[in-house]
C-alpha positions as CSV (number, residue, x, y, z in Angstrom):
1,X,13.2,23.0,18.2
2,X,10.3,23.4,20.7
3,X,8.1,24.3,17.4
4,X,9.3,21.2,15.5
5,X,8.0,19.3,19.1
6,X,4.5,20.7,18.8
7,X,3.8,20.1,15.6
8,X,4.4,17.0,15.4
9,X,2.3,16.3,18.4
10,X,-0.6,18.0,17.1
11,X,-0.6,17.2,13.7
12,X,-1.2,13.2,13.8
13,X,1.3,11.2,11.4
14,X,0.5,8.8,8.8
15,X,0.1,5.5,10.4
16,X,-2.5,7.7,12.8
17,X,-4.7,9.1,10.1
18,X,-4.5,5.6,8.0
19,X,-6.2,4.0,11.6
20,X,-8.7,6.7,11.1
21,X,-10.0,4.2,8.4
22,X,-12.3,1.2,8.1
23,X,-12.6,-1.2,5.2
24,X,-16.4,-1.7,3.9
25,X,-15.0,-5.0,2.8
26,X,-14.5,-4.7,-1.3
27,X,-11.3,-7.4,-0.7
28,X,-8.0,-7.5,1.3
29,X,-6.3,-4.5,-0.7
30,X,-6.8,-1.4,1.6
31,X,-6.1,-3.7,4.6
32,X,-2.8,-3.7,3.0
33,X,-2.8,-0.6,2.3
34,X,-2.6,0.4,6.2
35,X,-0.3,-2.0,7.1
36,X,1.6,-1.0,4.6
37,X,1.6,3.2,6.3
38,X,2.3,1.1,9.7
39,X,-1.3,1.2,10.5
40,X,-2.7,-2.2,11.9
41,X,-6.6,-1.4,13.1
42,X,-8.9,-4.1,14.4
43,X,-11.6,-4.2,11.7
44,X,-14.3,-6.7,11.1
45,X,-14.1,-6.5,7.1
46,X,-10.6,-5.5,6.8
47,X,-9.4,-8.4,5.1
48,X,-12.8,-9.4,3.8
49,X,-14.5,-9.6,1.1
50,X,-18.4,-8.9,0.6
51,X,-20.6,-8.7,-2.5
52,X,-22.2,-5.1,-2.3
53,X,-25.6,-6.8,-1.9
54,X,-24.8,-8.9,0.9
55,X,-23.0,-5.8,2.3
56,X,-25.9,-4.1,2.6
57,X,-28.2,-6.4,3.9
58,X,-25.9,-7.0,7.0
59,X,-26.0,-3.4,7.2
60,X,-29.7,-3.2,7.3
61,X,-30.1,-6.2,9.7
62,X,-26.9,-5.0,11.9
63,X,-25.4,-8.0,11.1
64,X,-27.5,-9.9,13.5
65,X,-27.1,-13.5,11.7
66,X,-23.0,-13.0,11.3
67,X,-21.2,-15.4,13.6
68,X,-24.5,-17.0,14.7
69,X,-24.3,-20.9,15.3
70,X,-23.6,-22.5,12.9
71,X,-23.0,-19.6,10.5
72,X,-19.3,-19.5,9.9
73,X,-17.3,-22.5,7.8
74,X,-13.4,-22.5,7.3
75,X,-12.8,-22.7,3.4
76,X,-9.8,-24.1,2.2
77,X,-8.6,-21.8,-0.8
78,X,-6.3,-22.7,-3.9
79,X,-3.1,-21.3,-2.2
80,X,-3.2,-23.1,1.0
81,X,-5.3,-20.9,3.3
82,X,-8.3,-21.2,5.1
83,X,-10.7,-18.5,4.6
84,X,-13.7,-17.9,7.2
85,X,-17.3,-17.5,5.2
86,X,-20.3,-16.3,6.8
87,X,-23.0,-18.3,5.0
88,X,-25.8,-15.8,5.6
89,X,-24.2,-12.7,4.4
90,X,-21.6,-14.6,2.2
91,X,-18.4,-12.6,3.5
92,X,-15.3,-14.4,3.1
93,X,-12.6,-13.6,5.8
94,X,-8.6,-14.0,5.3
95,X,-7.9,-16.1,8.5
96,X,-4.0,-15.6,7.5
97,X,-3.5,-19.1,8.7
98,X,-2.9,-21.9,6.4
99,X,-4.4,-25.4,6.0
100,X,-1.7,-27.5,6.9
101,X,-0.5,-27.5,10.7
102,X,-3.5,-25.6,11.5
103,X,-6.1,-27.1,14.1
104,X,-9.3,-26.4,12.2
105,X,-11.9,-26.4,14.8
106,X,-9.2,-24.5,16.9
107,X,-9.6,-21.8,14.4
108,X,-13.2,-22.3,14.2
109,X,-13.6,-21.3,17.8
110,X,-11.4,-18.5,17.5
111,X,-13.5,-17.0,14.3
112,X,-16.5,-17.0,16.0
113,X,-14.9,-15.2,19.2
114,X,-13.1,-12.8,16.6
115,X,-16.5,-12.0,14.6
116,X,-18.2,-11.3,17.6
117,X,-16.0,-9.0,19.2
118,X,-15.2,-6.9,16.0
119,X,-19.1,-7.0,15.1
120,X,-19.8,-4.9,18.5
121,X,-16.6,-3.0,17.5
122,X,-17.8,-1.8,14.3
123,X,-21.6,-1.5,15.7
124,X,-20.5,1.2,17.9
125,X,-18.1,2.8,15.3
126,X,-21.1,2.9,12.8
127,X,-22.9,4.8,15.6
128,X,-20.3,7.6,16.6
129,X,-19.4,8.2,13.0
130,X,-15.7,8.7,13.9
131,X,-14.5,6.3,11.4
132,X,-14.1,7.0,7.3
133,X,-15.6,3.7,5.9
134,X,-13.7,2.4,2.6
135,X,-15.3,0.9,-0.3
136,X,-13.7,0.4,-3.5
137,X,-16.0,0.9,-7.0
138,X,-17.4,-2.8,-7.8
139,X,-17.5,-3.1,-11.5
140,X,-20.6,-1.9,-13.0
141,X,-21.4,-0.6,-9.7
142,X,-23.8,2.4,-10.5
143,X,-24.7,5.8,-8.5
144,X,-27.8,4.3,-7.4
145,X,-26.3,1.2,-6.1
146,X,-23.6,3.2,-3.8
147,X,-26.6,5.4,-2.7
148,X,-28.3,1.9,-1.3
149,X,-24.9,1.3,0.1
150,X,-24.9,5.2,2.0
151,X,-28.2,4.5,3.4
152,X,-27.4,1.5,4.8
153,X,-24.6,2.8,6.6
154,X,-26.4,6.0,7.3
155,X,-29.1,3.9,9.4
156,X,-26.0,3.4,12.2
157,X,-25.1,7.1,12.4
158,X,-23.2,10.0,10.5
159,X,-20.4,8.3,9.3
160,X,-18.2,9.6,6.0
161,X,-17.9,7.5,3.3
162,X,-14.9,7.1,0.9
163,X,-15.4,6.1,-2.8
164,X,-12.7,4.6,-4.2
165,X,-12.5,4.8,-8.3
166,X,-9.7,2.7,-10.2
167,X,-8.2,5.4,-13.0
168,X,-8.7,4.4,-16.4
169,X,-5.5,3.2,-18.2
170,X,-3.1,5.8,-19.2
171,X,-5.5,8.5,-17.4
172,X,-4.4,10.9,-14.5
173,X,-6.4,10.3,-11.1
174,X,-9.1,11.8,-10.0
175,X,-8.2,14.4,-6.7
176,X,-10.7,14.0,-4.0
177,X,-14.3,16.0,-3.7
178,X,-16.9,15.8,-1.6
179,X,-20.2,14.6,-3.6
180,X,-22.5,14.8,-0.3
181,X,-22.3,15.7,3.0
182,X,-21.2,12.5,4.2
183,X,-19.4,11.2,0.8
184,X,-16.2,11.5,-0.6
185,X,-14.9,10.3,-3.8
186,X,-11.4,10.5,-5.8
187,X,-9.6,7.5,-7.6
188,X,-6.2,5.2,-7.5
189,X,-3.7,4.8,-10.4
190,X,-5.0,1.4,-10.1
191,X,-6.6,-1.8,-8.1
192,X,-4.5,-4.8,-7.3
193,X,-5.1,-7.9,-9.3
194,X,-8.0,-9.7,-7.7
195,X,-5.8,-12.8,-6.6
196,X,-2.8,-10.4,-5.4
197,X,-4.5,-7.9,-3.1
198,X,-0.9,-7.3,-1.3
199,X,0.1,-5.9,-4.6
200,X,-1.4,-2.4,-4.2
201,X,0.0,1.0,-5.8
202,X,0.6,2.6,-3.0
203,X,1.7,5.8,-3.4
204,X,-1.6,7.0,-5.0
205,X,-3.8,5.1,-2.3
206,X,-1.7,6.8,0.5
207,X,-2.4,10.3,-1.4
208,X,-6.2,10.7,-1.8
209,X,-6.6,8.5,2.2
210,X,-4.3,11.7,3.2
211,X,-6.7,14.1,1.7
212,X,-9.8,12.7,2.7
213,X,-8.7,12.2,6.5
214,X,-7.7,16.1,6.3
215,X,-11.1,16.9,4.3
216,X,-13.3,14.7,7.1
217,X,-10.5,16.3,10.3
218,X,-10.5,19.4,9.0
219,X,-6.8,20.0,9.1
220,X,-3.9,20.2,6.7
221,X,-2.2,17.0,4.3
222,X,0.0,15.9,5.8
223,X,3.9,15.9,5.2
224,X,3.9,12.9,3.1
225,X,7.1,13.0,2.1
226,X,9.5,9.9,4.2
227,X,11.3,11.8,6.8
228,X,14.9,12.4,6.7
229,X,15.6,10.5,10.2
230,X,17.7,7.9,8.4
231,X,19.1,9.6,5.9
232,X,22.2,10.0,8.0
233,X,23.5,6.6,6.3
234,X,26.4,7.2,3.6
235,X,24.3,6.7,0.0
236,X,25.6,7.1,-4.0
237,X,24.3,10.6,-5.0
238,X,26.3,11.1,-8.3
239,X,25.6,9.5,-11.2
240,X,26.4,5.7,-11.4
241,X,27.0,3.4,-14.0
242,X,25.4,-0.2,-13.4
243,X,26.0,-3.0,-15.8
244,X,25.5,-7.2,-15.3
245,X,27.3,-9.1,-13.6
246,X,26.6,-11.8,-15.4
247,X,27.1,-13.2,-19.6
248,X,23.8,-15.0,-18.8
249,X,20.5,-14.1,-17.9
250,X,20.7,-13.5,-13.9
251,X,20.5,-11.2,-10.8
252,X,22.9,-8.6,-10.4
253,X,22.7,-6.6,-7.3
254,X,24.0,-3.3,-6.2
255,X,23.4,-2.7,-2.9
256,X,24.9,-1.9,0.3
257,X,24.5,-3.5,3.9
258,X,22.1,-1.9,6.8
259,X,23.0,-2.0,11.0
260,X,19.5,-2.8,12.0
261,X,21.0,-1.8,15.5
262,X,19.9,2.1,13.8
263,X,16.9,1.2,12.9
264,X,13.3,0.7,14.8
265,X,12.0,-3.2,13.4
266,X,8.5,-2.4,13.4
267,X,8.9,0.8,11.8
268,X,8.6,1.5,7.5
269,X,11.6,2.9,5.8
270,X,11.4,3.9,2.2
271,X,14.5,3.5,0.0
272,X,14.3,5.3,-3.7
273,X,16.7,6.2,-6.4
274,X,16.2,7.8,-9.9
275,X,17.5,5.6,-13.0
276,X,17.6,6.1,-16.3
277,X,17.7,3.1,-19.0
278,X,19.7,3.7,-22.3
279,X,17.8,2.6,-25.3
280,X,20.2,-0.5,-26.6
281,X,19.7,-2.4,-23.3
282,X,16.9,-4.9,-23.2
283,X,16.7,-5.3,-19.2
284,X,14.4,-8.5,-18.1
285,X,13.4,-6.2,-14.3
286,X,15.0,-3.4,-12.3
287,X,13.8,-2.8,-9.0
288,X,14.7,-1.1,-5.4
289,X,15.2,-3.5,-2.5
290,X,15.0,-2.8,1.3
291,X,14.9,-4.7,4.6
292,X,13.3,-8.2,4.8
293,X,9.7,-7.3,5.0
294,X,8.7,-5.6,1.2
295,X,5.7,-3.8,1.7
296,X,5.4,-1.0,-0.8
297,X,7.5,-0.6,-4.2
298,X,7.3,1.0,-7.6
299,X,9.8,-0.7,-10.6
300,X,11.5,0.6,-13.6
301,X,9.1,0.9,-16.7
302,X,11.1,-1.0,-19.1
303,X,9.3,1.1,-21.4
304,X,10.8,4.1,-20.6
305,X,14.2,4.8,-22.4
306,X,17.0,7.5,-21.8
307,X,15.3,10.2,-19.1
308,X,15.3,9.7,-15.7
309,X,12.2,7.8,-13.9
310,X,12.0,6.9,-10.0
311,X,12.1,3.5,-8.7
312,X,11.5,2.9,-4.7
313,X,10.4,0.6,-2.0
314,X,9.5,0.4,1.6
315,X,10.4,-2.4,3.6
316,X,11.2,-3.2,7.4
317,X,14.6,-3.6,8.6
318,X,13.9,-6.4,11.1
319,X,15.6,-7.4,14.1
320,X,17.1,-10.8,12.9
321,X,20.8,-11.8,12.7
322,X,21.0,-11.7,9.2
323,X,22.0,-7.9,8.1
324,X,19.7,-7.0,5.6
325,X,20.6,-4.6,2.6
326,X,19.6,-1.6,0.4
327,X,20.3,-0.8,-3.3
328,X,19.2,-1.8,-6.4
329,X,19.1,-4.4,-8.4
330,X,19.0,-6.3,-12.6
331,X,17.5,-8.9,-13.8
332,X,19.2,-9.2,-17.3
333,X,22.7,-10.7,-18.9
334,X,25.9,-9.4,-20.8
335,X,24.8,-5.9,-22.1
336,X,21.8,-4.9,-20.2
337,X,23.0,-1.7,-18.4
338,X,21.6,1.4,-16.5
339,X,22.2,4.5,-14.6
340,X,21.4,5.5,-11.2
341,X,21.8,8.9,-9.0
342,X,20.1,10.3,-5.9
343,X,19.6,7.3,-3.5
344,X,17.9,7.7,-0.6
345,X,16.9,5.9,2.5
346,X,14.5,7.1,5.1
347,X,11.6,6.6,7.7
348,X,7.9,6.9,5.7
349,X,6.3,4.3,3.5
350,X,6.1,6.3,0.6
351,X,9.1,8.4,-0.8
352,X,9.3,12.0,-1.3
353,X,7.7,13.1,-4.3
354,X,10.9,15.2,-5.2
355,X,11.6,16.3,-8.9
356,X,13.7,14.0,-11.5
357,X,17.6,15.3,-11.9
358,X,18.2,18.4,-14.0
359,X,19.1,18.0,-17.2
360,X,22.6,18.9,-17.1
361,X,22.9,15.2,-15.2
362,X,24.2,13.6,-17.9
363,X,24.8,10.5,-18.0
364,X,27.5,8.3,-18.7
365,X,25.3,6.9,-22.1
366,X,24.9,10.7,-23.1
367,X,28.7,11.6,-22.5
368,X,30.2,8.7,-24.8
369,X,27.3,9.5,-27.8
370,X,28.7,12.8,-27.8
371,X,32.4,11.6,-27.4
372,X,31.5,9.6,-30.3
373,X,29.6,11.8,-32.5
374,X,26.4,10.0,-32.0
């Protein structure tokens, strides 16, 4: 036991090495992306978003005019939200507060006090070059354009910088490499819509963040597999039939009930299951559900018919009256059907990248074709 103790207090978890991070302000996506690992950093473009341009020439004038009088003006978005914009350097902040019941110059003042506290912040990161700085590939970004980008940052001090490349459809990702020095580069299954920036694919994002904190720290990936400290709760590992509960198209849930009173509130827990879909059933959605807060999740490809596939999501249990649950659940009506085996519940906001179910797990579907001749 005392080797399990040092280990894990010299080898820094996830939520540490995600905090190792800093957004260069592409959008709000790998701001999610930490708080989704349980990683919440003070960043002054963590929920921001910045033309590649304008990025640079704050860079290059230390972002002297951001937050100067008169400088900053709350927007009012489509969804109800007021978003902070710097009209010199045209970056557009996420103030996470909406437009109604909010006291605009209020907020106001409290942008300009936020802007200047995080610009000295990030100054003095820049110029230690302890940080990994983020920055998704714009489209029709080129080489030469990033290179601007490197020098700009490069005037402040030593820091690494992360390229972030969204995989082309159908295509594997890219594992990280070192292109310079300073530079690192690799690529995500994919980016979030532009208007959805919570909706990130996570599991990808966490895995090449992993490797470049270990490439920069020069240490080991980490164990990103969710540990097993909540595993101790009684879930279905056999092979289960599910089927709607419904004749018309509804919700049918299968799904158990958690005691937060075992579990930390502000901590992730990943839930995942393998499924498999038989070929006849024409299912709207099926999805994993934990907790109350959904932060990560990967659903069922409809497209994918009688082999098993993984389906997950992390969430936080919460500390409200309400008992939350765990399970899965159907979108679909009288017919739609599918098979589940392997659940698992545990702390991590990713799930363990374990292998699908042998294939003497037959299923139910398989069993009665063969009882049938077909």
């Amino acid at each position: 036991m005392a080797g399990v103790a040092t280990e894990k207090a010299t080898v820094p978890g996830l939520a540490t090495r995600m905090a190792a991070f800093r957004s260069l302000g592409g959008n709000c996506e790998f701001g999610f992306v930490q708080r989704y690992c349980g990683a919440e950093p003070s960043g002054l473009l963590r929920f921001s978003y910045t033309p590649l341009d304008d990025l640079i020439d704050a860079l290059e004038t230390r972002f002297e005019r951001y937050g100067a009088p008169s400088d900053l003006v709350l927007a009012p978005t489509e969804t109800g939200v007021y978003y902070c914009r710097s009209r010199t350097y045209n970056i557009w902040s996420n103030t996470q507060r909406t437009v109604a019941g909010t006291d605009h110059d209020a907020l106001l003042e409290r942008e300009y006090g936020r802007v200047a506290h995080l610009k000295a912040r990030m100054l003095a990161d820049l110029a230690t070059g302890e940080k990994i700085l983020v920055r998704k590939a714009d489209a029709g970004q080129t080489d030469a354009d990033f290179q601007r980008l490197a020098e700009a940052v490069w005037r402040h001090g030593p820091s690494t910088l992360l390229r972030v490349r969204e995989a082309a459809p159908g295509s594997a990702t890219e594992p990280l490499r070192r292109t310079g020095d300073l530079v690192l580069e690799g690529s995500v299954r994919r980016f979030a819509p532009g208007e959805q920036a919570w909706d990130v694919e996570l599991e990808s994002w966490v895995a090449l963040c992993d490797a470049a904190y270990a490439a920069r720290a020069g240490v080991a990936p980490a164990a990103l597999a969710a540990a097993p400290s909540a595993d101790a709760m009684r879930l279905p590992r056999r092979t289960t039939l599910h089927a709607a509960h419904n004749q018309r198209p509804g919700f049918s849930a299968y799904t158990k009930l958690l005691d937060t009173t075992r579990f930390d509130p502000a901590t992730p827990y990943v839930f995942s299951a393998w499924i498999r879909i038989p070929a006849d059933a024409s299912p709207e959605r099926i999805f994993a559900a934990l907790g109350r807060e959904r932060l990560g999740w990967c659903d069922a490809d409809l497209g994918i018919r009688d082999r098993w596939q993984r389906i997950w999501a992390a969430g936080r249990v919460g500390d409200g009256t309400d008992r939350p649950c765990v399970g899965l659940g159907l979108i679909g009506d009288a017919g739609d059907r599918f098979e589940s085996r392997d659940w698992h519940l545990r702390e991590g906001a990713v799930p363990d990248w374990s292998a699908p179910p042998p294939p003497e797990a037959m299923g139910f579907f398989a069993r009665l074709r063969d009882r049938l001749g077909g």
